[in-house]
TORKOL-4160 file (C-alpha; in steps of 0.2 Angstrom, whole numbers, padded with zeros to 4 digits, m for minus):
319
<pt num="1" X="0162" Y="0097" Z="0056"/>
<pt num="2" X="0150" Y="0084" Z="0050"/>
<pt num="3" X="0155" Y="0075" Z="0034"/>
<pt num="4" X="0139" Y="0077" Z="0025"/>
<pt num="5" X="0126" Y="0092" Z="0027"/>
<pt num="6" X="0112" Y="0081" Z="0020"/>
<pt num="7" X="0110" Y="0063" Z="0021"/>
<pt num="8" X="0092" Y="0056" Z="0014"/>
<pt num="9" X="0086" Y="0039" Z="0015"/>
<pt num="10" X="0072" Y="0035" Z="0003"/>
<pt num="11" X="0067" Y="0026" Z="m0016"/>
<pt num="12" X="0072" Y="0026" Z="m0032"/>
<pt num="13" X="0060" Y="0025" Z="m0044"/>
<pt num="14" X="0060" Y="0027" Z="m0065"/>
<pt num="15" X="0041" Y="0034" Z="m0070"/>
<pt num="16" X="0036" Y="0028" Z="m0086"/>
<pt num="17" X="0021" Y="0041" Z="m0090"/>
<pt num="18" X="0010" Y="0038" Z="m0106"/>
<pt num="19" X="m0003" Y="0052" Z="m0107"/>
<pt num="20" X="m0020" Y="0048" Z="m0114"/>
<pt num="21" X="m0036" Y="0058" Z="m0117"/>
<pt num="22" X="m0046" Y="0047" Z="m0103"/>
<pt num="23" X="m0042" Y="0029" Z="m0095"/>
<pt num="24" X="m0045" Y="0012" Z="m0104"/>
<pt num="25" X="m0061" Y="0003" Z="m0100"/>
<pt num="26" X="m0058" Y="m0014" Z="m0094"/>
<pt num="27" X="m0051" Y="m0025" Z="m0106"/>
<pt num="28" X="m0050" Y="m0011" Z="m0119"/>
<pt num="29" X="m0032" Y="m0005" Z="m0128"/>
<pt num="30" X="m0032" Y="0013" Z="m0131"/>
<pt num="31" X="m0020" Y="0025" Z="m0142"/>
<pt num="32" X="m0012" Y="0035" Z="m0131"/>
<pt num="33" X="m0006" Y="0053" Z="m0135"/>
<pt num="34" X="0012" Y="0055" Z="m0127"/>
<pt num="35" X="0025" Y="0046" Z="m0118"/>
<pt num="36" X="0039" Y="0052" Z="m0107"/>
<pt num="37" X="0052" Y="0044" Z="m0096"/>
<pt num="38" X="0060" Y="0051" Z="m0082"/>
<pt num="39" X="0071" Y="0045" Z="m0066"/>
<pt num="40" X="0060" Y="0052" Z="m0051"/>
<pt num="41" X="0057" Y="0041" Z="m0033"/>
<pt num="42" X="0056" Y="0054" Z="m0016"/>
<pt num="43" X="0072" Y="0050" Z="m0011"/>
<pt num="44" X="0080" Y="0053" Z="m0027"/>
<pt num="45" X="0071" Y="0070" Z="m0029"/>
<pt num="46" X="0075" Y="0077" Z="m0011"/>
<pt num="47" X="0092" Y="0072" Z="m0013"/>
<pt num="48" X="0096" Y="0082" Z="m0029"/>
<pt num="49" X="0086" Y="0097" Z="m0022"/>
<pt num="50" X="0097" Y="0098" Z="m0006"/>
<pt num="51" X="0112" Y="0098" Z="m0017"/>
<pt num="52" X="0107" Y="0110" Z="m0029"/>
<pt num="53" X="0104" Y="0121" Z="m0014"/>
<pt num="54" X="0124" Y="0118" Z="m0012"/>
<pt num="55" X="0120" Y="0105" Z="0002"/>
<pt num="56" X="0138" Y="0091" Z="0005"/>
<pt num="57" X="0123" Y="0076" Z="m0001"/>
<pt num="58" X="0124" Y="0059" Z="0003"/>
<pt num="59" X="0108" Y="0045" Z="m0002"/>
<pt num="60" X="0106" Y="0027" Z="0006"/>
<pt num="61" X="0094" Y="0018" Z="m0006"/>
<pt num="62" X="0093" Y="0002" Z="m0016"/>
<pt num="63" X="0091" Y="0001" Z="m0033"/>
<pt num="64" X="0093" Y="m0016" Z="m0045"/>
<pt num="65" X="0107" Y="m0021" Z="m0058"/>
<pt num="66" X="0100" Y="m0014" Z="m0072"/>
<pt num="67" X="0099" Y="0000" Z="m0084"/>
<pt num="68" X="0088" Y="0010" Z="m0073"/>
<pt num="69" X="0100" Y="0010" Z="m0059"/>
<pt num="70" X="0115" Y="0015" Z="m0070"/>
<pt num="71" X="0104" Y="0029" Z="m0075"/>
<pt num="72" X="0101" Y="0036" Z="m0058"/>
<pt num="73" X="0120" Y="0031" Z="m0051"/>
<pt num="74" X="0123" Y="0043" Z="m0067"/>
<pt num="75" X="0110" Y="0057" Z="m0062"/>
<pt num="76" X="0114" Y="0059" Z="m0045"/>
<pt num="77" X="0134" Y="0060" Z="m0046"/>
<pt num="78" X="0131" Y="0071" Z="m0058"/>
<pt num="79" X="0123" Y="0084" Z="m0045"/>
<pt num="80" X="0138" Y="0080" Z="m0034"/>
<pt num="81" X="0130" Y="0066" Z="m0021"/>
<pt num="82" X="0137" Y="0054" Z="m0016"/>
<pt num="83" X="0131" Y="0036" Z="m0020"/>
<pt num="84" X="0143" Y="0024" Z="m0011"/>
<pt num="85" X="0129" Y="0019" Z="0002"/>
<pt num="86" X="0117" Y="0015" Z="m0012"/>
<pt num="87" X="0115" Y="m0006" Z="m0012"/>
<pt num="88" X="0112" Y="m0015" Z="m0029"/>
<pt num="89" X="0104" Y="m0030" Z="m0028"/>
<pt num="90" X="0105" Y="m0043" Z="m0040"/>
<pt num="91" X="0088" Y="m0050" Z="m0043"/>
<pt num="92" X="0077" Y="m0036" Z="m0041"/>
<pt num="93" X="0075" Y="m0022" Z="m0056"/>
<pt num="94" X="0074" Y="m0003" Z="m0048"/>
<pt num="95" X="0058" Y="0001" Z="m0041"/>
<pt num="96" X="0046" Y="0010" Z="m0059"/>
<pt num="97" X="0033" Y="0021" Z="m0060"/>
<pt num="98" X="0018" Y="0019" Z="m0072"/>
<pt num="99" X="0007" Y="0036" Z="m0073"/>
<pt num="100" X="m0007" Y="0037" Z="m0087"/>
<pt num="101" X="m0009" Y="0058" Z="m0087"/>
<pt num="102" X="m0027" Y="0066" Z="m0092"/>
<pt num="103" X="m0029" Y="0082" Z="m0101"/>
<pt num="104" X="m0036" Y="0089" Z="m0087"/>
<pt num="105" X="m0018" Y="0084" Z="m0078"/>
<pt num="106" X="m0026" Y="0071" Z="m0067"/>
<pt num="107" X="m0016" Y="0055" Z="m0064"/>
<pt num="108" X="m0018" Y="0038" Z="m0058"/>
<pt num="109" X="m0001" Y="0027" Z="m0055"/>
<pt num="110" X="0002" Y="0009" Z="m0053"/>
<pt num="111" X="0021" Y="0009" Z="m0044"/>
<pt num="112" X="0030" Y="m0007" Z="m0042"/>
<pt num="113" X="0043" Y="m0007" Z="m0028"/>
<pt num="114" X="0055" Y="m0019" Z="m0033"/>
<pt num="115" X="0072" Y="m0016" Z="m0027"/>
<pt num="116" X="0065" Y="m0001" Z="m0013"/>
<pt num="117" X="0056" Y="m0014" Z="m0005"/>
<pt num="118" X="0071" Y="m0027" Z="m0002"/>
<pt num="119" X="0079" Y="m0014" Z="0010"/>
<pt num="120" X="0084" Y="m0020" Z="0026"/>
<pt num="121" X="0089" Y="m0012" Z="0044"/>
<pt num="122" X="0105" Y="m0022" Z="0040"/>
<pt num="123" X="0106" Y="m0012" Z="0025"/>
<pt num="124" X="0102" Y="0007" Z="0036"/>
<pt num="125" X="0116" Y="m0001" Z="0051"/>
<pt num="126" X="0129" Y="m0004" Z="0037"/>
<pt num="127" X="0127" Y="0017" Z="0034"/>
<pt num="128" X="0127" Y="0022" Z="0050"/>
<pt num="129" X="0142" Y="0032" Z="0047"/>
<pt num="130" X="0134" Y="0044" Z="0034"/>
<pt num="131" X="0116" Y="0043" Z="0044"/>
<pt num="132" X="0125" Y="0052" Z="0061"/>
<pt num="133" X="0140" Y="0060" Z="0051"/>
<pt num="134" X="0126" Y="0072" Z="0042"/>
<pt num="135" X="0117" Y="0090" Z="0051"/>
<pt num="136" X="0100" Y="0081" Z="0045"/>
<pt num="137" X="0092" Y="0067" Z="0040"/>
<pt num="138" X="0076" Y="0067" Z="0028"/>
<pt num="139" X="0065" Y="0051" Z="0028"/>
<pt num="140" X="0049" Y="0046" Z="0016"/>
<pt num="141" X="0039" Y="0032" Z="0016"/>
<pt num="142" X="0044" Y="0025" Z="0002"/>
<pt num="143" X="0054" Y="0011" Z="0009"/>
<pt num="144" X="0048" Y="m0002" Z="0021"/>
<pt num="145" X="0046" Y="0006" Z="0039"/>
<pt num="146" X="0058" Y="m0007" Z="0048"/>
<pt num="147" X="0071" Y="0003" Z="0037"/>
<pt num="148" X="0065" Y="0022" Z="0039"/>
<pt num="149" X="0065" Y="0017" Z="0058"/>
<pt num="150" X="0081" Y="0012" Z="0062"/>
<pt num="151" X="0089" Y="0025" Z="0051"/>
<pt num="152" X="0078" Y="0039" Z="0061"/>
<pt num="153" X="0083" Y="0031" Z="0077"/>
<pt num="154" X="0102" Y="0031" Z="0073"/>
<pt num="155" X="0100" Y="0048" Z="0067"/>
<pt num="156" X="0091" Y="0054" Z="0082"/>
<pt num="157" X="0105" Y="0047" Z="0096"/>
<pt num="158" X="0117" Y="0055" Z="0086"/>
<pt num="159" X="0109" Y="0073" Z="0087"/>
<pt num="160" X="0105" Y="0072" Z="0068"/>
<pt num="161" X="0089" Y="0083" Z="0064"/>
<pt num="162" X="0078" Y="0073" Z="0059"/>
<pt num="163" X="0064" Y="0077" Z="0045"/>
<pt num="164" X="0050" Y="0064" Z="0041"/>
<pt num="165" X="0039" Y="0068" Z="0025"/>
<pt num="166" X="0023" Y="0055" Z="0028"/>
<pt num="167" X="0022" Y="0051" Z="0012"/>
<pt num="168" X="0014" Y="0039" Z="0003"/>
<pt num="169" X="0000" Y="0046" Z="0015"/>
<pt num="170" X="m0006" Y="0030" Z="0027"/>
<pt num="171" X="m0007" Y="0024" Z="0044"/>
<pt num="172" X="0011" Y="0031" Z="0052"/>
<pt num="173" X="0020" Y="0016" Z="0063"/>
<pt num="174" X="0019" Y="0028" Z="0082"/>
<pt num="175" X="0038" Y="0022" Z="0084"/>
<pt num="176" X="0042" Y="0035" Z="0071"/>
<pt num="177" X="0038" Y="0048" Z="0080"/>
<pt num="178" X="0050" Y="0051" Z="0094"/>
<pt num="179" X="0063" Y="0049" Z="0081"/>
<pt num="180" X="0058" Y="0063" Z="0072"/>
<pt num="181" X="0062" Y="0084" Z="0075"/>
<pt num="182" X="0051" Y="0090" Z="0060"/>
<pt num="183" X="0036" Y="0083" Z="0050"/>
<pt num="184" X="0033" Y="0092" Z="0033"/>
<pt num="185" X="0014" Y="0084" Z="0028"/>
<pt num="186" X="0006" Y="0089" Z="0014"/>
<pt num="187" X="m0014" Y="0098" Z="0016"/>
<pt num="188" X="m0018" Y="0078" Z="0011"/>
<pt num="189" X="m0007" Y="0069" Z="0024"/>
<pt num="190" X="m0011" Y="0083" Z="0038"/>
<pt num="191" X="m0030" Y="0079" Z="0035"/>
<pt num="192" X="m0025" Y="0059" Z="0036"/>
<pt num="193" X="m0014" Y="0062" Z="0053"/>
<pt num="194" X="m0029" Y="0073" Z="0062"/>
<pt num="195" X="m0046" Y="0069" Z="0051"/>
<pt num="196" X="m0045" Y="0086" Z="0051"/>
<pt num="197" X="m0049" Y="0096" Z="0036"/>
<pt num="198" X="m0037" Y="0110" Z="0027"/>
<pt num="199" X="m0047" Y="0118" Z="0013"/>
<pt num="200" X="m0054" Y="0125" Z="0031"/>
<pt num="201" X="m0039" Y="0139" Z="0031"/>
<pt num="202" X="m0043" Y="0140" Z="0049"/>
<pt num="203" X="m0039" Y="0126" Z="0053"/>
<pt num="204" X="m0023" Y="0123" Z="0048"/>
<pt num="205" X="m0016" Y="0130" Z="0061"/>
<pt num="206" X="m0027" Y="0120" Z="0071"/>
<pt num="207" X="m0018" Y="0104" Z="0060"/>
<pt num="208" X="m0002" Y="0109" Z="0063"/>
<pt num="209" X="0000" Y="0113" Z="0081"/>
<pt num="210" X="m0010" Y="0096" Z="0084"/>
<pt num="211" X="0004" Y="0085" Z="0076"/>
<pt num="212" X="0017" Y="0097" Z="0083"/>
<pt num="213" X="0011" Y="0092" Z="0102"/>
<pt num="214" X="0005" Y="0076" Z="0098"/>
<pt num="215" X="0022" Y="0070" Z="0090"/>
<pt num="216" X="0031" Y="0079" Z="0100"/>
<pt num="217" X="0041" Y="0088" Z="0087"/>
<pt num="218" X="0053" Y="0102" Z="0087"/>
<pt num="219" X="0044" Y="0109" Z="0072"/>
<pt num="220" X="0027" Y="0105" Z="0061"/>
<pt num="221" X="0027" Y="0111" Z="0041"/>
<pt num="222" X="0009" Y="0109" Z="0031"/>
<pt num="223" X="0013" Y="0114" Z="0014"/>
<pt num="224" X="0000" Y="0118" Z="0002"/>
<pt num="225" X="0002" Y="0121" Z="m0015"/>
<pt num="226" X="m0002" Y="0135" Z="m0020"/>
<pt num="227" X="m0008" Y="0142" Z="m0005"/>
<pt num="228" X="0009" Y="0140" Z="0003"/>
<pt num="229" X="0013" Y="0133" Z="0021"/>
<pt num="230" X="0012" Y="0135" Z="0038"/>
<pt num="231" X="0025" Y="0134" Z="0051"/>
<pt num="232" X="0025" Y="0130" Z="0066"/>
<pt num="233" X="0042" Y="0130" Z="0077"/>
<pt num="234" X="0043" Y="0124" Z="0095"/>
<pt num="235" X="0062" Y="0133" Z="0096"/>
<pt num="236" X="0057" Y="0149" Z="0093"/>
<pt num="237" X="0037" Y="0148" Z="0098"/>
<pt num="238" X="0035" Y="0155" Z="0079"/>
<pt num="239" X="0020" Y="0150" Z="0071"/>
<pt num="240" X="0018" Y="0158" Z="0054"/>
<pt num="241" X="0009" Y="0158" Z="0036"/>
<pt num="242" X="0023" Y="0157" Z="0023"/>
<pt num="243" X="0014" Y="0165" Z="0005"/>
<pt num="244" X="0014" Y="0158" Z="m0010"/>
<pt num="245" X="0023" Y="0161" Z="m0026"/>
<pt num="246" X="0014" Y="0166" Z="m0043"/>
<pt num="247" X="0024" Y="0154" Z="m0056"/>
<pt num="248" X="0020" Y="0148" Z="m0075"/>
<pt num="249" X="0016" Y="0131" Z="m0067"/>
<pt num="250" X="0017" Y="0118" Z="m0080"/>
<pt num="251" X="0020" Y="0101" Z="m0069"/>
<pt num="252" X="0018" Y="0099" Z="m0050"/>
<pt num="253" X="0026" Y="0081" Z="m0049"/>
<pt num="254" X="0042" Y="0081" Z="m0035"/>
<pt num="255" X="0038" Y="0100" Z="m0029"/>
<pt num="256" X="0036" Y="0092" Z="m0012"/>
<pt num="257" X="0051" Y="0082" Z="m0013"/>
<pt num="258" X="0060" Y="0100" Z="m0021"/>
<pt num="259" X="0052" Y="0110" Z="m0005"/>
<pt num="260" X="0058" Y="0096" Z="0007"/>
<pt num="261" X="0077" Y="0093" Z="0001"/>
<pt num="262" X="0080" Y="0111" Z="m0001"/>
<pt num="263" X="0073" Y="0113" Z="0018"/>
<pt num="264" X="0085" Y="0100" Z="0024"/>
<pt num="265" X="0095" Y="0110" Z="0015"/>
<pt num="266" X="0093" Y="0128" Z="0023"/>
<pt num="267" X="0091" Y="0119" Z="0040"/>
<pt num="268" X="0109" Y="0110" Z="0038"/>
<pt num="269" X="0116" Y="0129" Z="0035"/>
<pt num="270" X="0108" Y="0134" Z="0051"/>
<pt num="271" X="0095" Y="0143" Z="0045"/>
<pt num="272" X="0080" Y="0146" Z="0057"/>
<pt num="273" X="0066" Y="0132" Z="0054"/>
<pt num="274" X="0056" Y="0150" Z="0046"/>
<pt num="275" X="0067" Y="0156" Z="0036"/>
<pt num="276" X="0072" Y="0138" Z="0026"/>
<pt num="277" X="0053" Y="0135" Z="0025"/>
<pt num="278" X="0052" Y="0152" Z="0016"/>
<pt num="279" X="0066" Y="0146" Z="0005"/>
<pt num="280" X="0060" Y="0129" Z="0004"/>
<pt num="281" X="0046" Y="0137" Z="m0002"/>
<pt num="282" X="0053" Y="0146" Z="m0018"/>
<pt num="283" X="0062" Y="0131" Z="m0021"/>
<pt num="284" X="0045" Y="0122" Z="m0023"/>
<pt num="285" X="0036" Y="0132" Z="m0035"/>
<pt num="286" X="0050" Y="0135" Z="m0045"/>
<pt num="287" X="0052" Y="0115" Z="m0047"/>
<pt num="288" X="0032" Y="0116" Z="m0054"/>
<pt num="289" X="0040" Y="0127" Z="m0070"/>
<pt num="290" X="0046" Y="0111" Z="m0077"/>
<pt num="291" X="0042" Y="0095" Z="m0080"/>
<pt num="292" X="0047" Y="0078" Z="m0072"/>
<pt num="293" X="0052" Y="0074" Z="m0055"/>
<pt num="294" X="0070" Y="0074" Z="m0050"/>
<pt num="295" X="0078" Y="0085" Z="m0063"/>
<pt num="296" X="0065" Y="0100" Z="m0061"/>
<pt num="297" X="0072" Y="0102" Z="m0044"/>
<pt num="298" X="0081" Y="0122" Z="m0044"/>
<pt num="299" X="0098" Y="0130" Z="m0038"/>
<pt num="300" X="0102" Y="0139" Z="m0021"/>
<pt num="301" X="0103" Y="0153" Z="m0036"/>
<pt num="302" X="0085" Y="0153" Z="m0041"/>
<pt num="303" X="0078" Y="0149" Z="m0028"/>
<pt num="304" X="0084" Y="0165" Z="m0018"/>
<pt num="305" X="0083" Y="0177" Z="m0033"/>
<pt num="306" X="0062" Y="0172" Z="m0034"/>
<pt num="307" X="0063" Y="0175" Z="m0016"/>
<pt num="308" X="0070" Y="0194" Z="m0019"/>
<pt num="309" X="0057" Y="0197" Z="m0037"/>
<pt num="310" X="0072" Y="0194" Z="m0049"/>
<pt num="311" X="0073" Y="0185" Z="m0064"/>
<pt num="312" X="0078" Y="0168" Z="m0062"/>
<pt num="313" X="0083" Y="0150" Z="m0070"/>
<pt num="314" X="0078" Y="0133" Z="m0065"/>
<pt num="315" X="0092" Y="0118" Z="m0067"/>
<pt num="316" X="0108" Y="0111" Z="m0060"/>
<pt num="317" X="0120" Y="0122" Z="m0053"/>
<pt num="318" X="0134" Y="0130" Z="m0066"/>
<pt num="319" X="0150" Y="0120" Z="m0067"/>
């Protein structure tokens, strides 16, 4: 039996959001009208989703000496995973974000690396125990791609399933790709990857078959929002619109990373790709009814009780 369910590689990153009824002009100061902190990065995010879903969790990161770090060490053991693989380096603070929110919930965000960037493939070969002692592996972009590789490669040779979320959307290194069993783009990624369009409904199908035979993948996932997904699974020859859920959305920051670390999840049960996705799914718009990133991530418990019209909660698992 594999040690881990879940292993995810990816950032850590401490947002810093100040809202404000528009953006400064150059060279202006202006009064905000909120501020809010909260520990957030996509590794971080997926991590606790997959083990609230009940997932054995393991994250390899780095984060920086500082008060940030401690906070995030503090977070994620708290949700049961385990952070011995996590590197603290000495110089460099844990990566931050700095969102300015509109009224209108539109966002710009400066993000400063720090610590996430100083990964090495040193760093992903001293873990190689967790990265092919796991079911699966989920990888961002986040981190420098020399990193992501080597941990996708080791993963792969293993037999781990592999699952890439392209994200920060940008030119893909084509090494990644046969290290990788399932890609989960977003509608804006998808469109990067094919210069194809999703608002087209039609052809997102189109999109996700394209990647699926051009990265050679066991299986393709094009999430939505709130117009759902789309499936497309090489194993079974399934290809399927997964529907969205009706929620009170109040924040949609980390629903991506929720849908993806409660997929890894569901897929390290041995759930069909369909069937997690439709999970994955639930887990995703439930993780919209809260704010913040990492900590609006659901339970296994929610997540299936939206899936069967019942009431449900949204937060960590009960002791």
């Amino acid at each position: 039996m594999s040690a881990y369910d879940v292993c995810v590689l990816g950032s850590f990153m401490k947002d810093l959001v100040a809202t404000a009824e528009r953006r400064p002009l150059p060279g202006e100061t202006l009064h905000g009208t909120g501020f809010a902190e909260f520990l957030g990065g996509k590794g971080v995010n997926q991590a606790i989703a997959a083990a609230r879903m009940g997932a054995r969790t393991a994250i390899v990161g780095t984060i920086g000496e500082d008060r940030y770090g401690a906070e995030f060490l503090e977070l994620l053991e708290s949700d049961g995973v385990d952070t011995a693989w996590v590197v603290r380096h000495p110089s460099l603070g844990t990566g931050v974000g700095l969102p300015l929110v509109l009224p209108d919930g539109g966002n710009s965000i400066i993000i400063v690396s720090r610590a996430n960037a100083a990964i090495t493939p040193a760093d992903v070969e001293a873990a190689a125990d967790v990265l092919t002692a796991s079911r699966v592996l989920s990888v961002q972009l986040e981190l420098p791609v020399e990193a992501s590789r080597t941990a996708l490669r080791l993963a792969s040779a293993a037999g781990v399933t592999t699952i890439l979320t392209p994200a920060p959307v940008g030119p893909v290194d084509p090494t990644l790709a046969r290290f990788v069993d399932i890609l989960v783009p977003n509608e804006v990624e998808a469109a990067a990857l094919t210069g194809l369009d999703c608002d087209d409904e039609s052809q997102v199908p189109v999109i996700a078959r394209k990647l699926a035979d051009e990265w050679d993948l066991r299986g393709c996932v094009v999430t939505l929002g709130s117009r759902g997904a789309f499936v497309v699974d090489r194993d079974s020859g399934a290809e399927v619109w997964i529907e969205p859920h009706q929620v009170a959305t109040v924040d949609t920051v980390g629903a991506g990373d929720a849908f993806c670390g409660s997929l890894a999840a569901s897929l390290a049960s041995g759930a069909p790709l369909v069937d997690a996705v439709r999970l994955a799914n639930a887990a995703g718009a439930l993780s919209t009814t809260v704010n913040g990133a990492a900590d609006s991530a659901p339970d296994r418990a929610a997540a299936l009780a939206l899936l069967d019209g019942a009431a449900f909660s949204v937060g960590p698992p009960s002791p």
